[in-house]
mmCIF file as Biopython writes it, N, C-alpha, C and O atoms, coordinates in Angstrom:
data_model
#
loop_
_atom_site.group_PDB
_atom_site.id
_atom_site.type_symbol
_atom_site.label_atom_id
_atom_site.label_alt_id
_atom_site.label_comp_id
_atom_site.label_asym_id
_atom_site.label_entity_id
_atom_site.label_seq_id
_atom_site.pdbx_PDB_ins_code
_atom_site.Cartn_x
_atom_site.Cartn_y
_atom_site.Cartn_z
_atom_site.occupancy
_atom_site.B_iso_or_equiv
_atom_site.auth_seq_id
_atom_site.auth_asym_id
_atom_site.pdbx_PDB_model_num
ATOM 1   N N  . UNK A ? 1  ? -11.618 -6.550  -12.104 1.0 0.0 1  A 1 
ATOM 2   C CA . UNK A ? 1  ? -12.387 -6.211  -10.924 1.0 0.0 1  A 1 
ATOM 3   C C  . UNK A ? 1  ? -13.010 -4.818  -11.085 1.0 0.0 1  A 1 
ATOM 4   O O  . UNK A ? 1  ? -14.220 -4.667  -10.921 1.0 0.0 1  A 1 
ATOM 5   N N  . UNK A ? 2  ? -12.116 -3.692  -11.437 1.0 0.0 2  A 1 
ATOM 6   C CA . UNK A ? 2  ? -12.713 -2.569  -11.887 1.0 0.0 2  A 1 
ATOM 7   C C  . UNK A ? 2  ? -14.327 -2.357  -12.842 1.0 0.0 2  A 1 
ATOM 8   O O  . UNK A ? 2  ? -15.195 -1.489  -12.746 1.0 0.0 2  A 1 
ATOM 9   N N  . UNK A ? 3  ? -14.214 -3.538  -13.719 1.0 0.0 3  A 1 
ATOM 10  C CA . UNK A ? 3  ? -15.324 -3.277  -14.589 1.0 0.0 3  A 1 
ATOM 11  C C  . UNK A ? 3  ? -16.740 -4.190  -13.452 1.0 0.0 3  A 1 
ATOM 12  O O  . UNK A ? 3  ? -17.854 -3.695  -13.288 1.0 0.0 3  A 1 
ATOM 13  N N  . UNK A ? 4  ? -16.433 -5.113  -13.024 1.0 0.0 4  A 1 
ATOM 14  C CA . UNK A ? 4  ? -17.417 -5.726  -12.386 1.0 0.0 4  A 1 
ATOM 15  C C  . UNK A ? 4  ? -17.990 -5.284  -11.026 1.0 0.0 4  A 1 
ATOM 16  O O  . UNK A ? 4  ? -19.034 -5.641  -10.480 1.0 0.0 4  A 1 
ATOM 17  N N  . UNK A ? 5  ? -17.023 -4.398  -10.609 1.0 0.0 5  A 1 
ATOM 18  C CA . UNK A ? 5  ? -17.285 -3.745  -9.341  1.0 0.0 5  A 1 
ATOM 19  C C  . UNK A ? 5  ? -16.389 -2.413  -9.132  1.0 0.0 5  A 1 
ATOM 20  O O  . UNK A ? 5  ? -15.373 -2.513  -8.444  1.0 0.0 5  A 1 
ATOM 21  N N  . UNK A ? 6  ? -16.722 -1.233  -9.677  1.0 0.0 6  A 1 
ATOM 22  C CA . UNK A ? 6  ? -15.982 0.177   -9.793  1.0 0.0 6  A 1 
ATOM 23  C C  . UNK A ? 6  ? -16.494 0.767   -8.586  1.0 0.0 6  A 1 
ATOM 24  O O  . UNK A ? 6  ? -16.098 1.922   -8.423  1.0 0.0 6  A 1 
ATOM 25  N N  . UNK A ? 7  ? -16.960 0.495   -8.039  1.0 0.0 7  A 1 
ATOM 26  C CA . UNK A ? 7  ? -17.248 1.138   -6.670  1.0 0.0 7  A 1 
ATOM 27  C C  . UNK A ? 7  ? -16.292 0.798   -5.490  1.0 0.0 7  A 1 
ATOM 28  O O  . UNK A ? 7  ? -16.286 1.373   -4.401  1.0 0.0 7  A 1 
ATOM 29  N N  . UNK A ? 8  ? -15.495 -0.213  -5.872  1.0 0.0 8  A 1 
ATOM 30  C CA . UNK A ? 8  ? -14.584 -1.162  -4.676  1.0 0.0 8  A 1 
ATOM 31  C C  . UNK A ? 8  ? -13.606 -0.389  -4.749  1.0 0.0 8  A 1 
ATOM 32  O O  . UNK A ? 8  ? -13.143 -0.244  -5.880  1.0 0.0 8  A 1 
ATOM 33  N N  . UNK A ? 9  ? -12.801 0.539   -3.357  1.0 0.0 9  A 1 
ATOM 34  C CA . UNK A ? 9  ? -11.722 1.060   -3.649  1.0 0.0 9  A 1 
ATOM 35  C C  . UNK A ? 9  ? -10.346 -0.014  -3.012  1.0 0.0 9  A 1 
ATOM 36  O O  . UNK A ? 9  ? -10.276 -0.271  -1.810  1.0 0.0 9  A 1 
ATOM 37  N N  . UNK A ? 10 ? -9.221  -0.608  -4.133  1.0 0.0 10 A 1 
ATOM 38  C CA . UNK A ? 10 ? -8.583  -1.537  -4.248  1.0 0.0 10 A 1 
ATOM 39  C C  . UNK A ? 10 ? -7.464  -1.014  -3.283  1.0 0.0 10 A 1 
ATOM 40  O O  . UNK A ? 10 ? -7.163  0.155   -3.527  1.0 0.0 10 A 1 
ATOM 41  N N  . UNK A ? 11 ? -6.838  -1.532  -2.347  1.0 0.0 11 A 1 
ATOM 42  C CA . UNK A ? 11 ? -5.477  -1.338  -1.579  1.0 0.0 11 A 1 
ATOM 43  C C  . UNK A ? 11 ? -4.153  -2.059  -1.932  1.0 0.0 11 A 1 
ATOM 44  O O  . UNK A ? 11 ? -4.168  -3.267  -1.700  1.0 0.0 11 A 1 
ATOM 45  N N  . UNK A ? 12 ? -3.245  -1.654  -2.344  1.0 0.0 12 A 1 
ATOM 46  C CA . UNK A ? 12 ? -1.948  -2.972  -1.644  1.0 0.0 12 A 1 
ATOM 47  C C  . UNK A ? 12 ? -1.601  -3.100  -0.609  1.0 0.0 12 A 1 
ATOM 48  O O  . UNK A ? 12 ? -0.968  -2.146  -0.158  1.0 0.0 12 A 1 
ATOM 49  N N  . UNK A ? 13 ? -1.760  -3.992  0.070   1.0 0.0 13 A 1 
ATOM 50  C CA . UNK A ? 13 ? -1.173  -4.691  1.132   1.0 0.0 13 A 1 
ATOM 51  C C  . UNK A ? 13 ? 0.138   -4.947  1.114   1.0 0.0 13 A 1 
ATOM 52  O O  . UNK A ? 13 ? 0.659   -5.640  0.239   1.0 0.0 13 A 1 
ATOM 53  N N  . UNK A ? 14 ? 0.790   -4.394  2.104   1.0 0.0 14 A 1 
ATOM 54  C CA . UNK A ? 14 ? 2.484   -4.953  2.079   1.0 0.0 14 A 1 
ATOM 55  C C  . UNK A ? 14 ? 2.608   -5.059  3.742   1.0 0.0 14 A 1 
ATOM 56  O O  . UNK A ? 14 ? 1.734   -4.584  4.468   1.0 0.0 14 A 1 
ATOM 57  N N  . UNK A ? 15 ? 3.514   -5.576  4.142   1.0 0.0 15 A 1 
ATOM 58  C CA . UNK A ? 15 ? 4.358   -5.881  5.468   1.0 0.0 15 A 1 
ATOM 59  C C  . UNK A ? 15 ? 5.120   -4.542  5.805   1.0 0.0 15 A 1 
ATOM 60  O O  . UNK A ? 15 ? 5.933   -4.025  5.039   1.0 0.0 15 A 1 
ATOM 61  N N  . UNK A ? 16 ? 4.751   -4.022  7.083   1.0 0.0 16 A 1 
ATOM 62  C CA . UNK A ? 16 ? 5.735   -2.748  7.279   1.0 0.0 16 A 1 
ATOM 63  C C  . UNK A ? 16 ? 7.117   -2.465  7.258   1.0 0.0 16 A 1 
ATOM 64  O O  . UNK A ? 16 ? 7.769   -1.429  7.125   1.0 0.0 16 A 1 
ATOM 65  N N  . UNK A ? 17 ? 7.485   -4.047  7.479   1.0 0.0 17 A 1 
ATOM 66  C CA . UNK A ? 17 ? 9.157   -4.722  6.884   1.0 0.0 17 A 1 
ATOM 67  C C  . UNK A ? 17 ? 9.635   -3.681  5.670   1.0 0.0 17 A 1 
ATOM 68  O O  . UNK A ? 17 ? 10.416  -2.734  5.574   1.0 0.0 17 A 1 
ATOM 69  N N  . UNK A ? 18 ? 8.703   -4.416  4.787   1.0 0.0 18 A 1 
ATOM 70  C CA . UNK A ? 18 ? 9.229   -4.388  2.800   1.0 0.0 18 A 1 
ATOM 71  C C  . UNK A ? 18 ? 8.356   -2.488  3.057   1.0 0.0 18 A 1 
ATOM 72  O O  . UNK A ? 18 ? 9.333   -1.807  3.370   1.0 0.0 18 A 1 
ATOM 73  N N  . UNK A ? 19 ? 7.290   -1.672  3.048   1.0 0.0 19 A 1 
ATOM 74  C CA . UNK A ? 19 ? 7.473   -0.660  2.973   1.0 0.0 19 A 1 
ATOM 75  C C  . UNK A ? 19 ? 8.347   0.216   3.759   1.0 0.0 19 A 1 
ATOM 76  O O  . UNK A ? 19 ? 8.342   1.336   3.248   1.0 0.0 19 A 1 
ATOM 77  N N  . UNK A ? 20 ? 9.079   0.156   4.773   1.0 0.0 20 A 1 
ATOM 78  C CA . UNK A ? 20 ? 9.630   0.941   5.715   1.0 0.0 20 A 1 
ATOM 79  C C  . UNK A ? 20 ? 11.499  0.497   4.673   1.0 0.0 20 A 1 
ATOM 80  O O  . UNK A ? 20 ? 12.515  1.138   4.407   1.0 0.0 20 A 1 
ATOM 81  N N  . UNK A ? 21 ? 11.102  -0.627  4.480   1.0 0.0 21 A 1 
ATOM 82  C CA . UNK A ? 21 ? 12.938  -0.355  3.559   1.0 0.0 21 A 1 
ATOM 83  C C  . UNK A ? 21 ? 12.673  -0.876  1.885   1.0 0.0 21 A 1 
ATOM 84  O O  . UNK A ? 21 ? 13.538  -0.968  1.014   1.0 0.0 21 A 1 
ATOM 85  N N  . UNK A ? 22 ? 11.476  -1.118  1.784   1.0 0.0 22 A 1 
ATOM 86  C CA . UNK A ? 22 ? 11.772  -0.544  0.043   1.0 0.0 22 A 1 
ATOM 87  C C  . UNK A ? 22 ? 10.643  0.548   -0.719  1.0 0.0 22 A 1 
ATOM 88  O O  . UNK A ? 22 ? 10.681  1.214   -1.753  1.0 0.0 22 A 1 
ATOM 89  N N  . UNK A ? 23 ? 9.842   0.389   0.147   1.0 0.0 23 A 1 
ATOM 90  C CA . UNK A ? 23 ? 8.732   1.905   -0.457  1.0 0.0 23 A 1 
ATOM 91  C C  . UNK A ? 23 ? 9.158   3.200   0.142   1.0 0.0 23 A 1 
ATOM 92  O O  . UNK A ? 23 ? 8.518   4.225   -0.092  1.0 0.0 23 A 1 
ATOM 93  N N  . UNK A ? 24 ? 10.516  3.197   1.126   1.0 0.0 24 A 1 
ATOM 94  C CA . UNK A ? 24 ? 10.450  4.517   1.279   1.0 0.0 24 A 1 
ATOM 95  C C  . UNK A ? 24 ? 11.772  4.995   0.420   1.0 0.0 24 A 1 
ATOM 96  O O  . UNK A ? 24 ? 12.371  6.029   0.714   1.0 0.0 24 A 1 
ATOM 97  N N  . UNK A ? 25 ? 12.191  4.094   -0.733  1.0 0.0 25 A 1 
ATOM 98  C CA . UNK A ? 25 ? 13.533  4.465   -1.654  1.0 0.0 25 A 1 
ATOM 99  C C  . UNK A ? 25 ? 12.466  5.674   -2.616  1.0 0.0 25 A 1 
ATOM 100 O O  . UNK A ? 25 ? 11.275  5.529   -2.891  1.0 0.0 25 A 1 
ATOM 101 N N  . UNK A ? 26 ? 13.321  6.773   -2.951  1.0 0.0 26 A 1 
ATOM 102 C CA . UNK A ? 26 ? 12.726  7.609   -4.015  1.0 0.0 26 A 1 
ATOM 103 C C  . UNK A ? 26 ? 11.939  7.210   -4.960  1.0 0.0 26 A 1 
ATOM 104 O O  . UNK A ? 26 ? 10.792  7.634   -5.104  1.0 0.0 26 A 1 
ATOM 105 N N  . UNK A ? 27 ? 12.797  5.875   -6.100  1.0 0.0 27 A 1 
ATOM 106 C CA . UNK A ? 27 ? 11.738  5.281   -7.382  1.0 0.0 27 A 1 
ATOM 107 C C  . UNK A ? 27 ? 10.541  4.758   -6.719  1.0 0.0 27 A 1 
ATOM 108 O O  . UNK A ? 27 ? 9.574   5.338   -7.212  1.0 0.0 27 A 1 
ATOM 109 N N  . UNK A ? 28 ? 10.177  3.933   -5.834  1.0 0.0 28 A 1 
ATOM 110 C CA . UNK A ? 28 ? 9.564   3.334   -5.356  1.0 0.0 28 A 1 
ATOM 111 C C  . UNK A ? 28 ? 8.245   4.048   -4.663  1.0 0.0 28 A 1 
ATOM 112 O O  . UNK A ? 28 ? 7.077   3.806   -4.969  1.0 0.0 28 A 1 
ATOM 113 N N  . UNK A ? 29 ? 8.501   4.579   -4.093  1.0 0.0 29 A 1 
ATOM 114 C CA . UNK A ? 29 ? 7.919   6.185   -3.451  1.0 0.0 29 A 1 
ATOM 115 C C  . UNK A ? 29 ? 7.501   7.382   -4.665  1.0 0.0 29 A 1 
ATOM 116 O O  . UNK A ? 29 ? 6.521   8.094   -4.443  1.0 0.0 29 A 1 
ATOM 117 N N  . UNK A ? 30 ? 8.037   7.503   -5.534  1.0 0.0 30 A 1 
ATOM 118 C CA . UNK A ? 30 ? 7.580   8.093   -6.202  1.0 0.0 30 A 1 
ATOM 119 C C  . UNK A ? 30 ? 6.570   7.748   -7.538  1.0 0.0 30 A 1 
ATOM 120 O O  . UNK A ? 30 ? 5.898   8.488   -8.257  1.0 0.0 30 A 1 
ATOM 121 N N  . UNK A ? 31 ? 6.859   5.758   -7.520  1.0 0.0 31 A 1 
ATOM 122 C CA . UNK A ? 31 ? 5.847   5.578   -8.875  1.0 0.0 31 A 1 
ATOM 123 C C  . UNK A ? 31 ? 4.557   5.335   -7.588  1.0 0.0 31 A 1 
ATOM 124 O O  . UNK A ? 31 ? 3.486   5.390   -8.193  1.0 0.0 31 A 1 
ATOM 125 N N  . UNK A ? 32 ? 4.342   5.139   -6.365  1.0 0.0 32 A 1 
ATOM 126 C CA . UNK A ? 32 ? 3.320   5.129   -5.349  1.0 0.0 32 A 1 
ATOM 127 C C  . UNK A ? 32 ? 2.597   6.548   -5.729  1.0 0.0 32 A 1 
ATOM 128 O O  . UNK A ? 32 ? 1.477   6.464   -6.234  1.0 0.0 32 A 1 
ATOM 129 N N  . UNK A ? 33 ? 3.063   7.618   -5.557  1.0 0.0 33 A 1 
ATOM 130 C CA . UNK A ? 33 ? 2.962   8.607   -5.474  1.0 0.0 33 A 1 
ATOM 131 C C  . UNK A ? 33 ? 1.994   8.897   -7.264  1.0 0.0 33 A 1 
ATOM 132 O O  . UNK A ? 33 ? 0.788   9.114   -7.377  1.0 0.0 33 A 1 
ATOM 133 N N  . UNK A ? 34 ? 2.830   8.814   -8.201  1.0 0.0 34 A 1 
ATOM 134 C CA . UNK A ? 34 ? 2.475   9.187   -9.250  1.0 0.0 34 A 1 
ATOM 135 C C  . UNK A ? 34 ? 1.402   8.411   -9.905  1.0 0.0 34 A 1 
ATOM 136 O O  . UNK A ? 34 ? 0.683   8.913   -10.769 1.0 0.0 34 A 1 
ATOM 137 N N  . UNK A ? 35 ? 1.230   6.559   -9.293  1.0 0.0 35 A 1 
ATOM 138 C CA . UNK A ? 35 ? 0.134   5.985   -9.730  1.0 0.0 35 A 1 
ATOM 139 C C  . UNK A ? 35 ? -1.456  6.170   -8.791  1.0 0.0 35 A 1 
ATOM 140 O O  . UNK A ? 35 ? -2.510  5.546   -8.913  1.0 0.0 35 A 1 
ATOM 141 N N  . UNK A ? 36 ? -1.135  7.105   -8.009  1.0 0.0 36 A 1 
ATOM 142 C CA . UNK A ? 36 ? -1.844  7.180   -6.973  1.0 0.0 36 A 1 
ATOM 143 C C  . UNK A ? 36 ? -2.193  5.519   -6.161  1.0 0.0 36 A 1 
ATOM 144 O O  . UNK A ? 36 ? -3.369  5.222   -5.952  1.0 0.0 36 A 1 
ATOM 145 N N  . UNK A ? 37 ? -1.280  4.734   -5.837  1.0 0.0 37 A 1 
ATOM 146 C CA . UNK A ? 37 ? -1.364  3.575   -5.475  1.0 0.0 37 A 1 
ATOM 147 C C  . UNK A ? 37 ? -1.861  3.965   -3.748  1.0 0.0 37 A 1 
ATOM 148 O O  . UNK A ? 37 ? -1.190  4.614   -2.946  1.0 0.0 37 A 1 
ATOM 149 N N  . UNK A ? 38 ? -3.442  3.248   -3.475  1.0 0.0 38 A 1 
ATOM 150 C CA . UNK A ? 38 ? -3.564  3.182   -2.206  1.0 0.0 38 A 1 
ATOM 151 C C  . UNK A ? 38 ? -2.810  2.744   -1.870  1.0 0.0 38 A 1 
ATOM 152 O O  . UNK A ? 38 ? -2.156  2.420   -2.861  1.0 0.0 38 A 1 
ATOM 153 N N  . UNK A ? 39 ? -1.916  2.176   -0.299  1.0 0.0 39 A 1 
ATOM 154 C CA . UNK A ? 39 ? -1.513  1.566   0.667   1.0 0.0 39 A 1 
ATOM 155 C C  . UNK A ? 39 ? -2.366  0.791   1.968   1.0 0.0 39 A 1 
ATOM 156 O O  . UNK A ? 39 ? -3.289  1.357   2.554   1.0 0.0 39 A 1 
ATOM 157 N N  . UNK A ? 40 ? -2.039  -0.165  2.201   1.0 0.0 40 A 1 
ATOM 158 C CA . UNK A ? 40 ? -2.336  -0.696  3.750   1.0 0.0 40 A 1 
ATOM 159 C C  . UNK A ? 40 ? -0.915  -1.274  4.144   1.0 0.0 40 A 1 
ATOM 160 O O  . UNK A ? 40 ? -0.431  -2.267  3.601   1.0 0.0 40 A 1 
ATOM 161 N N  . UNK A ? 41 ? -0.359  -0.616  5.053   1.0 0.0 41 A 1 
ATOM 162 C CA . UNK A ? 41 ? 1.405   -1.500  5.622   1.0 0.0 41 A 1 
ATOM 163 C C  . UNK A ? 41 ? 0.079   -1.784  7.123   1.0 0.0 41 A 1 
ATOM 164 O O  . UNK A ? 41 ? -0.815  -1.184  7.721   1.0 0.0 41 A 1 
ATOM 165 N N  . UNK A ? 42 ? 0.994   -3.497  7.087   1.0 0.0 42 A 1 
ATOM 166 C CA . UNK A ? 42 ? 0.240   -3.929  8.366   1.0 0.0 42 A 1 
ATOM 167 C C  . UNK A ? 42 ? 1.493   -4.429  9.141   1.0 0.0 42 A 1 
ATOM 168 O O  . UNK A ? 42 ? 2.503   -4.308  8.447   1.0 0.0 42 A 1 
ATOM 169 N N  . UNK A ? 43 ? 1.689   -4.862  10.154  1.0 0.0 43 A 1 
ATOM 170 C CA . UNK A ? 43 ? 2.479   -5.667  11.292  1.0 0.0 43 A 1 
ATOM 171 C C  . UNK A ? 43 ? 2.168   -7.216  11.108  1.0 0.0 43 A 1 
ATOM 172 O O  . UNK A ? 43 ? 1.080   -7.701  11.417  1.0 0.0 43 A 1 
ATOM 173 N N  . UNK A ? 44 ? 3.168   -7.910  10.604  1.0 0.0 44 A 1 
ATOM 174 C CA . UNK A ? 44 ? 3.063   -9.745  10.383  1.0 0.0 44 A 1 
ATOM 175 C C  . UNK A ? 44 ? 3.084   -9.961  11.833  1.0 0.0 44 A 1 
ATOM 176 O O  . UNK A ? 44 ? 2.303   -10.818 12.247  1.0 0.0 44 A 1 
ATOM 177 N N  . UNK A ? 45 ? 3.852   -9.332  12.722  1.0 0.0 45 A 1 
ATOM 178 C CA . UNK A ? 45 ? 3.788   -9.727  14.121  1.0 0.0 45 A 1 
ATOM 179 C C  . UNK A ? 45 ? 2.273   -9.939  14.717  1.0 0.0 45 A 1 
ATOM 180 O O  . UNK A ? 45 ? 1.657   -10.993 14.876  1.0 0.0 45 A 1 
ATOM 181 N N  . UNK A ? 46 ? 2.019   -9.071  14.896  1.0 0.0 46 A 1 
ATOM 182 C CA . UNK A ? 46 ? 0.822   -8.766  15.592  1.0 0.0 46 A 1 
ATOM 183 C C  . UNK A ? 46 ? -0.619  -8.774  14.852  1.0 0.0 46 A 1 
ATOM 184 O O  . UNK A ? 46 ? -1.796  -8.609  15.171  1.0 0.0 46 A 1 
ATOM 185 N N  . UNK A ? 47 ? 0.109   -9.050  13.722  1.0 0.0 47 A 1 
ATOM 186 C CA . UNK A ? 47 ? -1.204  -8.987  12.573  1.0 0.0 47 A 1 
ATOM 187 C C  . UNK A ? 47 ? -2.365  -7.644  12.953  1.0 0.0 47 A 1 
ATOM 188 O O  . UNK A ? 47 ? -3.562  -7.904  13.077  1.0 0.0 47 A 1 
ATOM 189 N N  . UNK A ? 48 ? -1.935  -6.492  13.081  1.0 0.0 48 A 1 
ATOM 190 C CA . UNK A ? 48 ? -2.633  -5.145  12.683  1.0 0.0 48 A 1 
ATOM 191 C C  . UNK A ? 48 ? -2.652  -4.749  11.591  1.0 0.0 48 A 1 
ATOM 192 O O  . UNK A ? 48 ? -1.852  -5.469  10.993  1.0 0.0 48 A 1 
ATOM 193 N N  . UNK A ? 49 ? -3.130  -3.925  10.796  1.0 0.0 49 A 1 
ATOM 194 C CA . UNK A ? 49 ? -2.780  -2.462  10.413  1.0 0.0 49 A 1 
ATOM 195 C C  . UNK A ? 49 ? -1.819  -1.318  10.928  1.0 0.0 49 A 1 
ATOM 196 O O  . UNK A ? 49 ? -1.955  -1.002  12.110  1.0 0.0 49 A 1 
ATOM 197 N N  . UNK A ? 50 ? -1.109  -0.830  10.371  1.0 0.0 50 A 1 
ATOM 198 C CA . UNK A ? 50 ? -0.216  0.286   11.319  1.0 0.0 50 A 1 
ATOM 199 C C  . UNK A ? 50 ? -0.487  1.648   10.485  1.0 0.0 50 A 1 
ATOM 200 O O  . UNK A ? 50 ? -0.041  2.756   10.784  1.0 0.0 50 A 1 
ATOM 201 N N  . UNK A ? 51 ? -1.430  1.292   9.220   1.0 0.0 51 A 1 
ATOM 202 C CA . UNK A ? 51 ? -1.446  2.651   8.570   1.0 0.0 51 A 1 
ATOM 203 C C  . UNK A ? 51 ? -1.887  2.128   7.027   1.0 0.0 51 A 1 
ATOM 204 O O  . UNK A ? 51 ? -1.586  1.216   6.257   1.0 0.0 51 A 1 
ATOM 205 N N  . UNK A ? 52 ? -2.846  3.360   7.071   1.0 0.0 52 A 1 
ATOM 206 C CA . UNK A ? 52 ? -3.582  3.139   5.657   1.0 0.0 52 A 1 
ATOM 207 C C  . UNK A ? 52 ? -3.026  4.776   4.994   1.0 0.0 52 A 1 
ATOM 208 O O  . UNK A ? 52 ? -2.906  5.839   5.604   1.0 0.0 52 A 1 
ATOM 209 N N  . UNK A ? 53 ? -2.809  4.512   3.774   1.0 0.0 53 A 1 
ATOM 210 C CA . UNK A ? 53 ? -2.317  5.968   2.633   1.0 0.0 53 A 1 
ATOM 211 C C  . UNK A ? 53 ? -3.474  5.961   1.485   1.0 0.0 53 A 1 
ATOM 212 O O  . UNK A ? 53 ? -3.902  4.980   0.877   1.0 0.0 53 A 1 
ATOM 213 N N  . UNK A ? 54 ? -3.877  7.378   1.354   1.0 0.0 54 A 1 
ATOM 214 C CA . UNK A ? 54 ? -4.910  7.363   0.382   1.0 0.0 54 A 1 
ATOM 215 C C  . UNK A ? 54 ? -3.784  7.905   -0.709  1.0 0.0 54 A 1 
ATOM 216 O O  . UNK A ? 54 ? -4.107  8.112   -1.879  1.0 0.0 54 A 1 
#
């Protein structure tokens, strides 16, 4: 996707479930951190967004 469209900035999507108890463990949090991995944690309930991380 990068080569066909480098202008697209890519997110992971996760459930605020799985980031609130496994992206906020140190390893986990820190390869986020060090790969500069965007974020989007959304609400399955309510189907929102609750927070975007650059």
């Amino acid at each position: 996707m990068r080569r066909e469209e480098p202008e697209r900035i890519l997110y992971l999507a996760v459930p605020d479930l799985t980031y609130n108890s496994f992206f906020k463990i140190d390893f986990p949090a820190s390869m986020l951190q060090e790969n500069a991995v965007k974020l989007m944690v959304y609400n399955v309930d309510v189907e929102e967004v609750v927070q975007w991380q650059n």
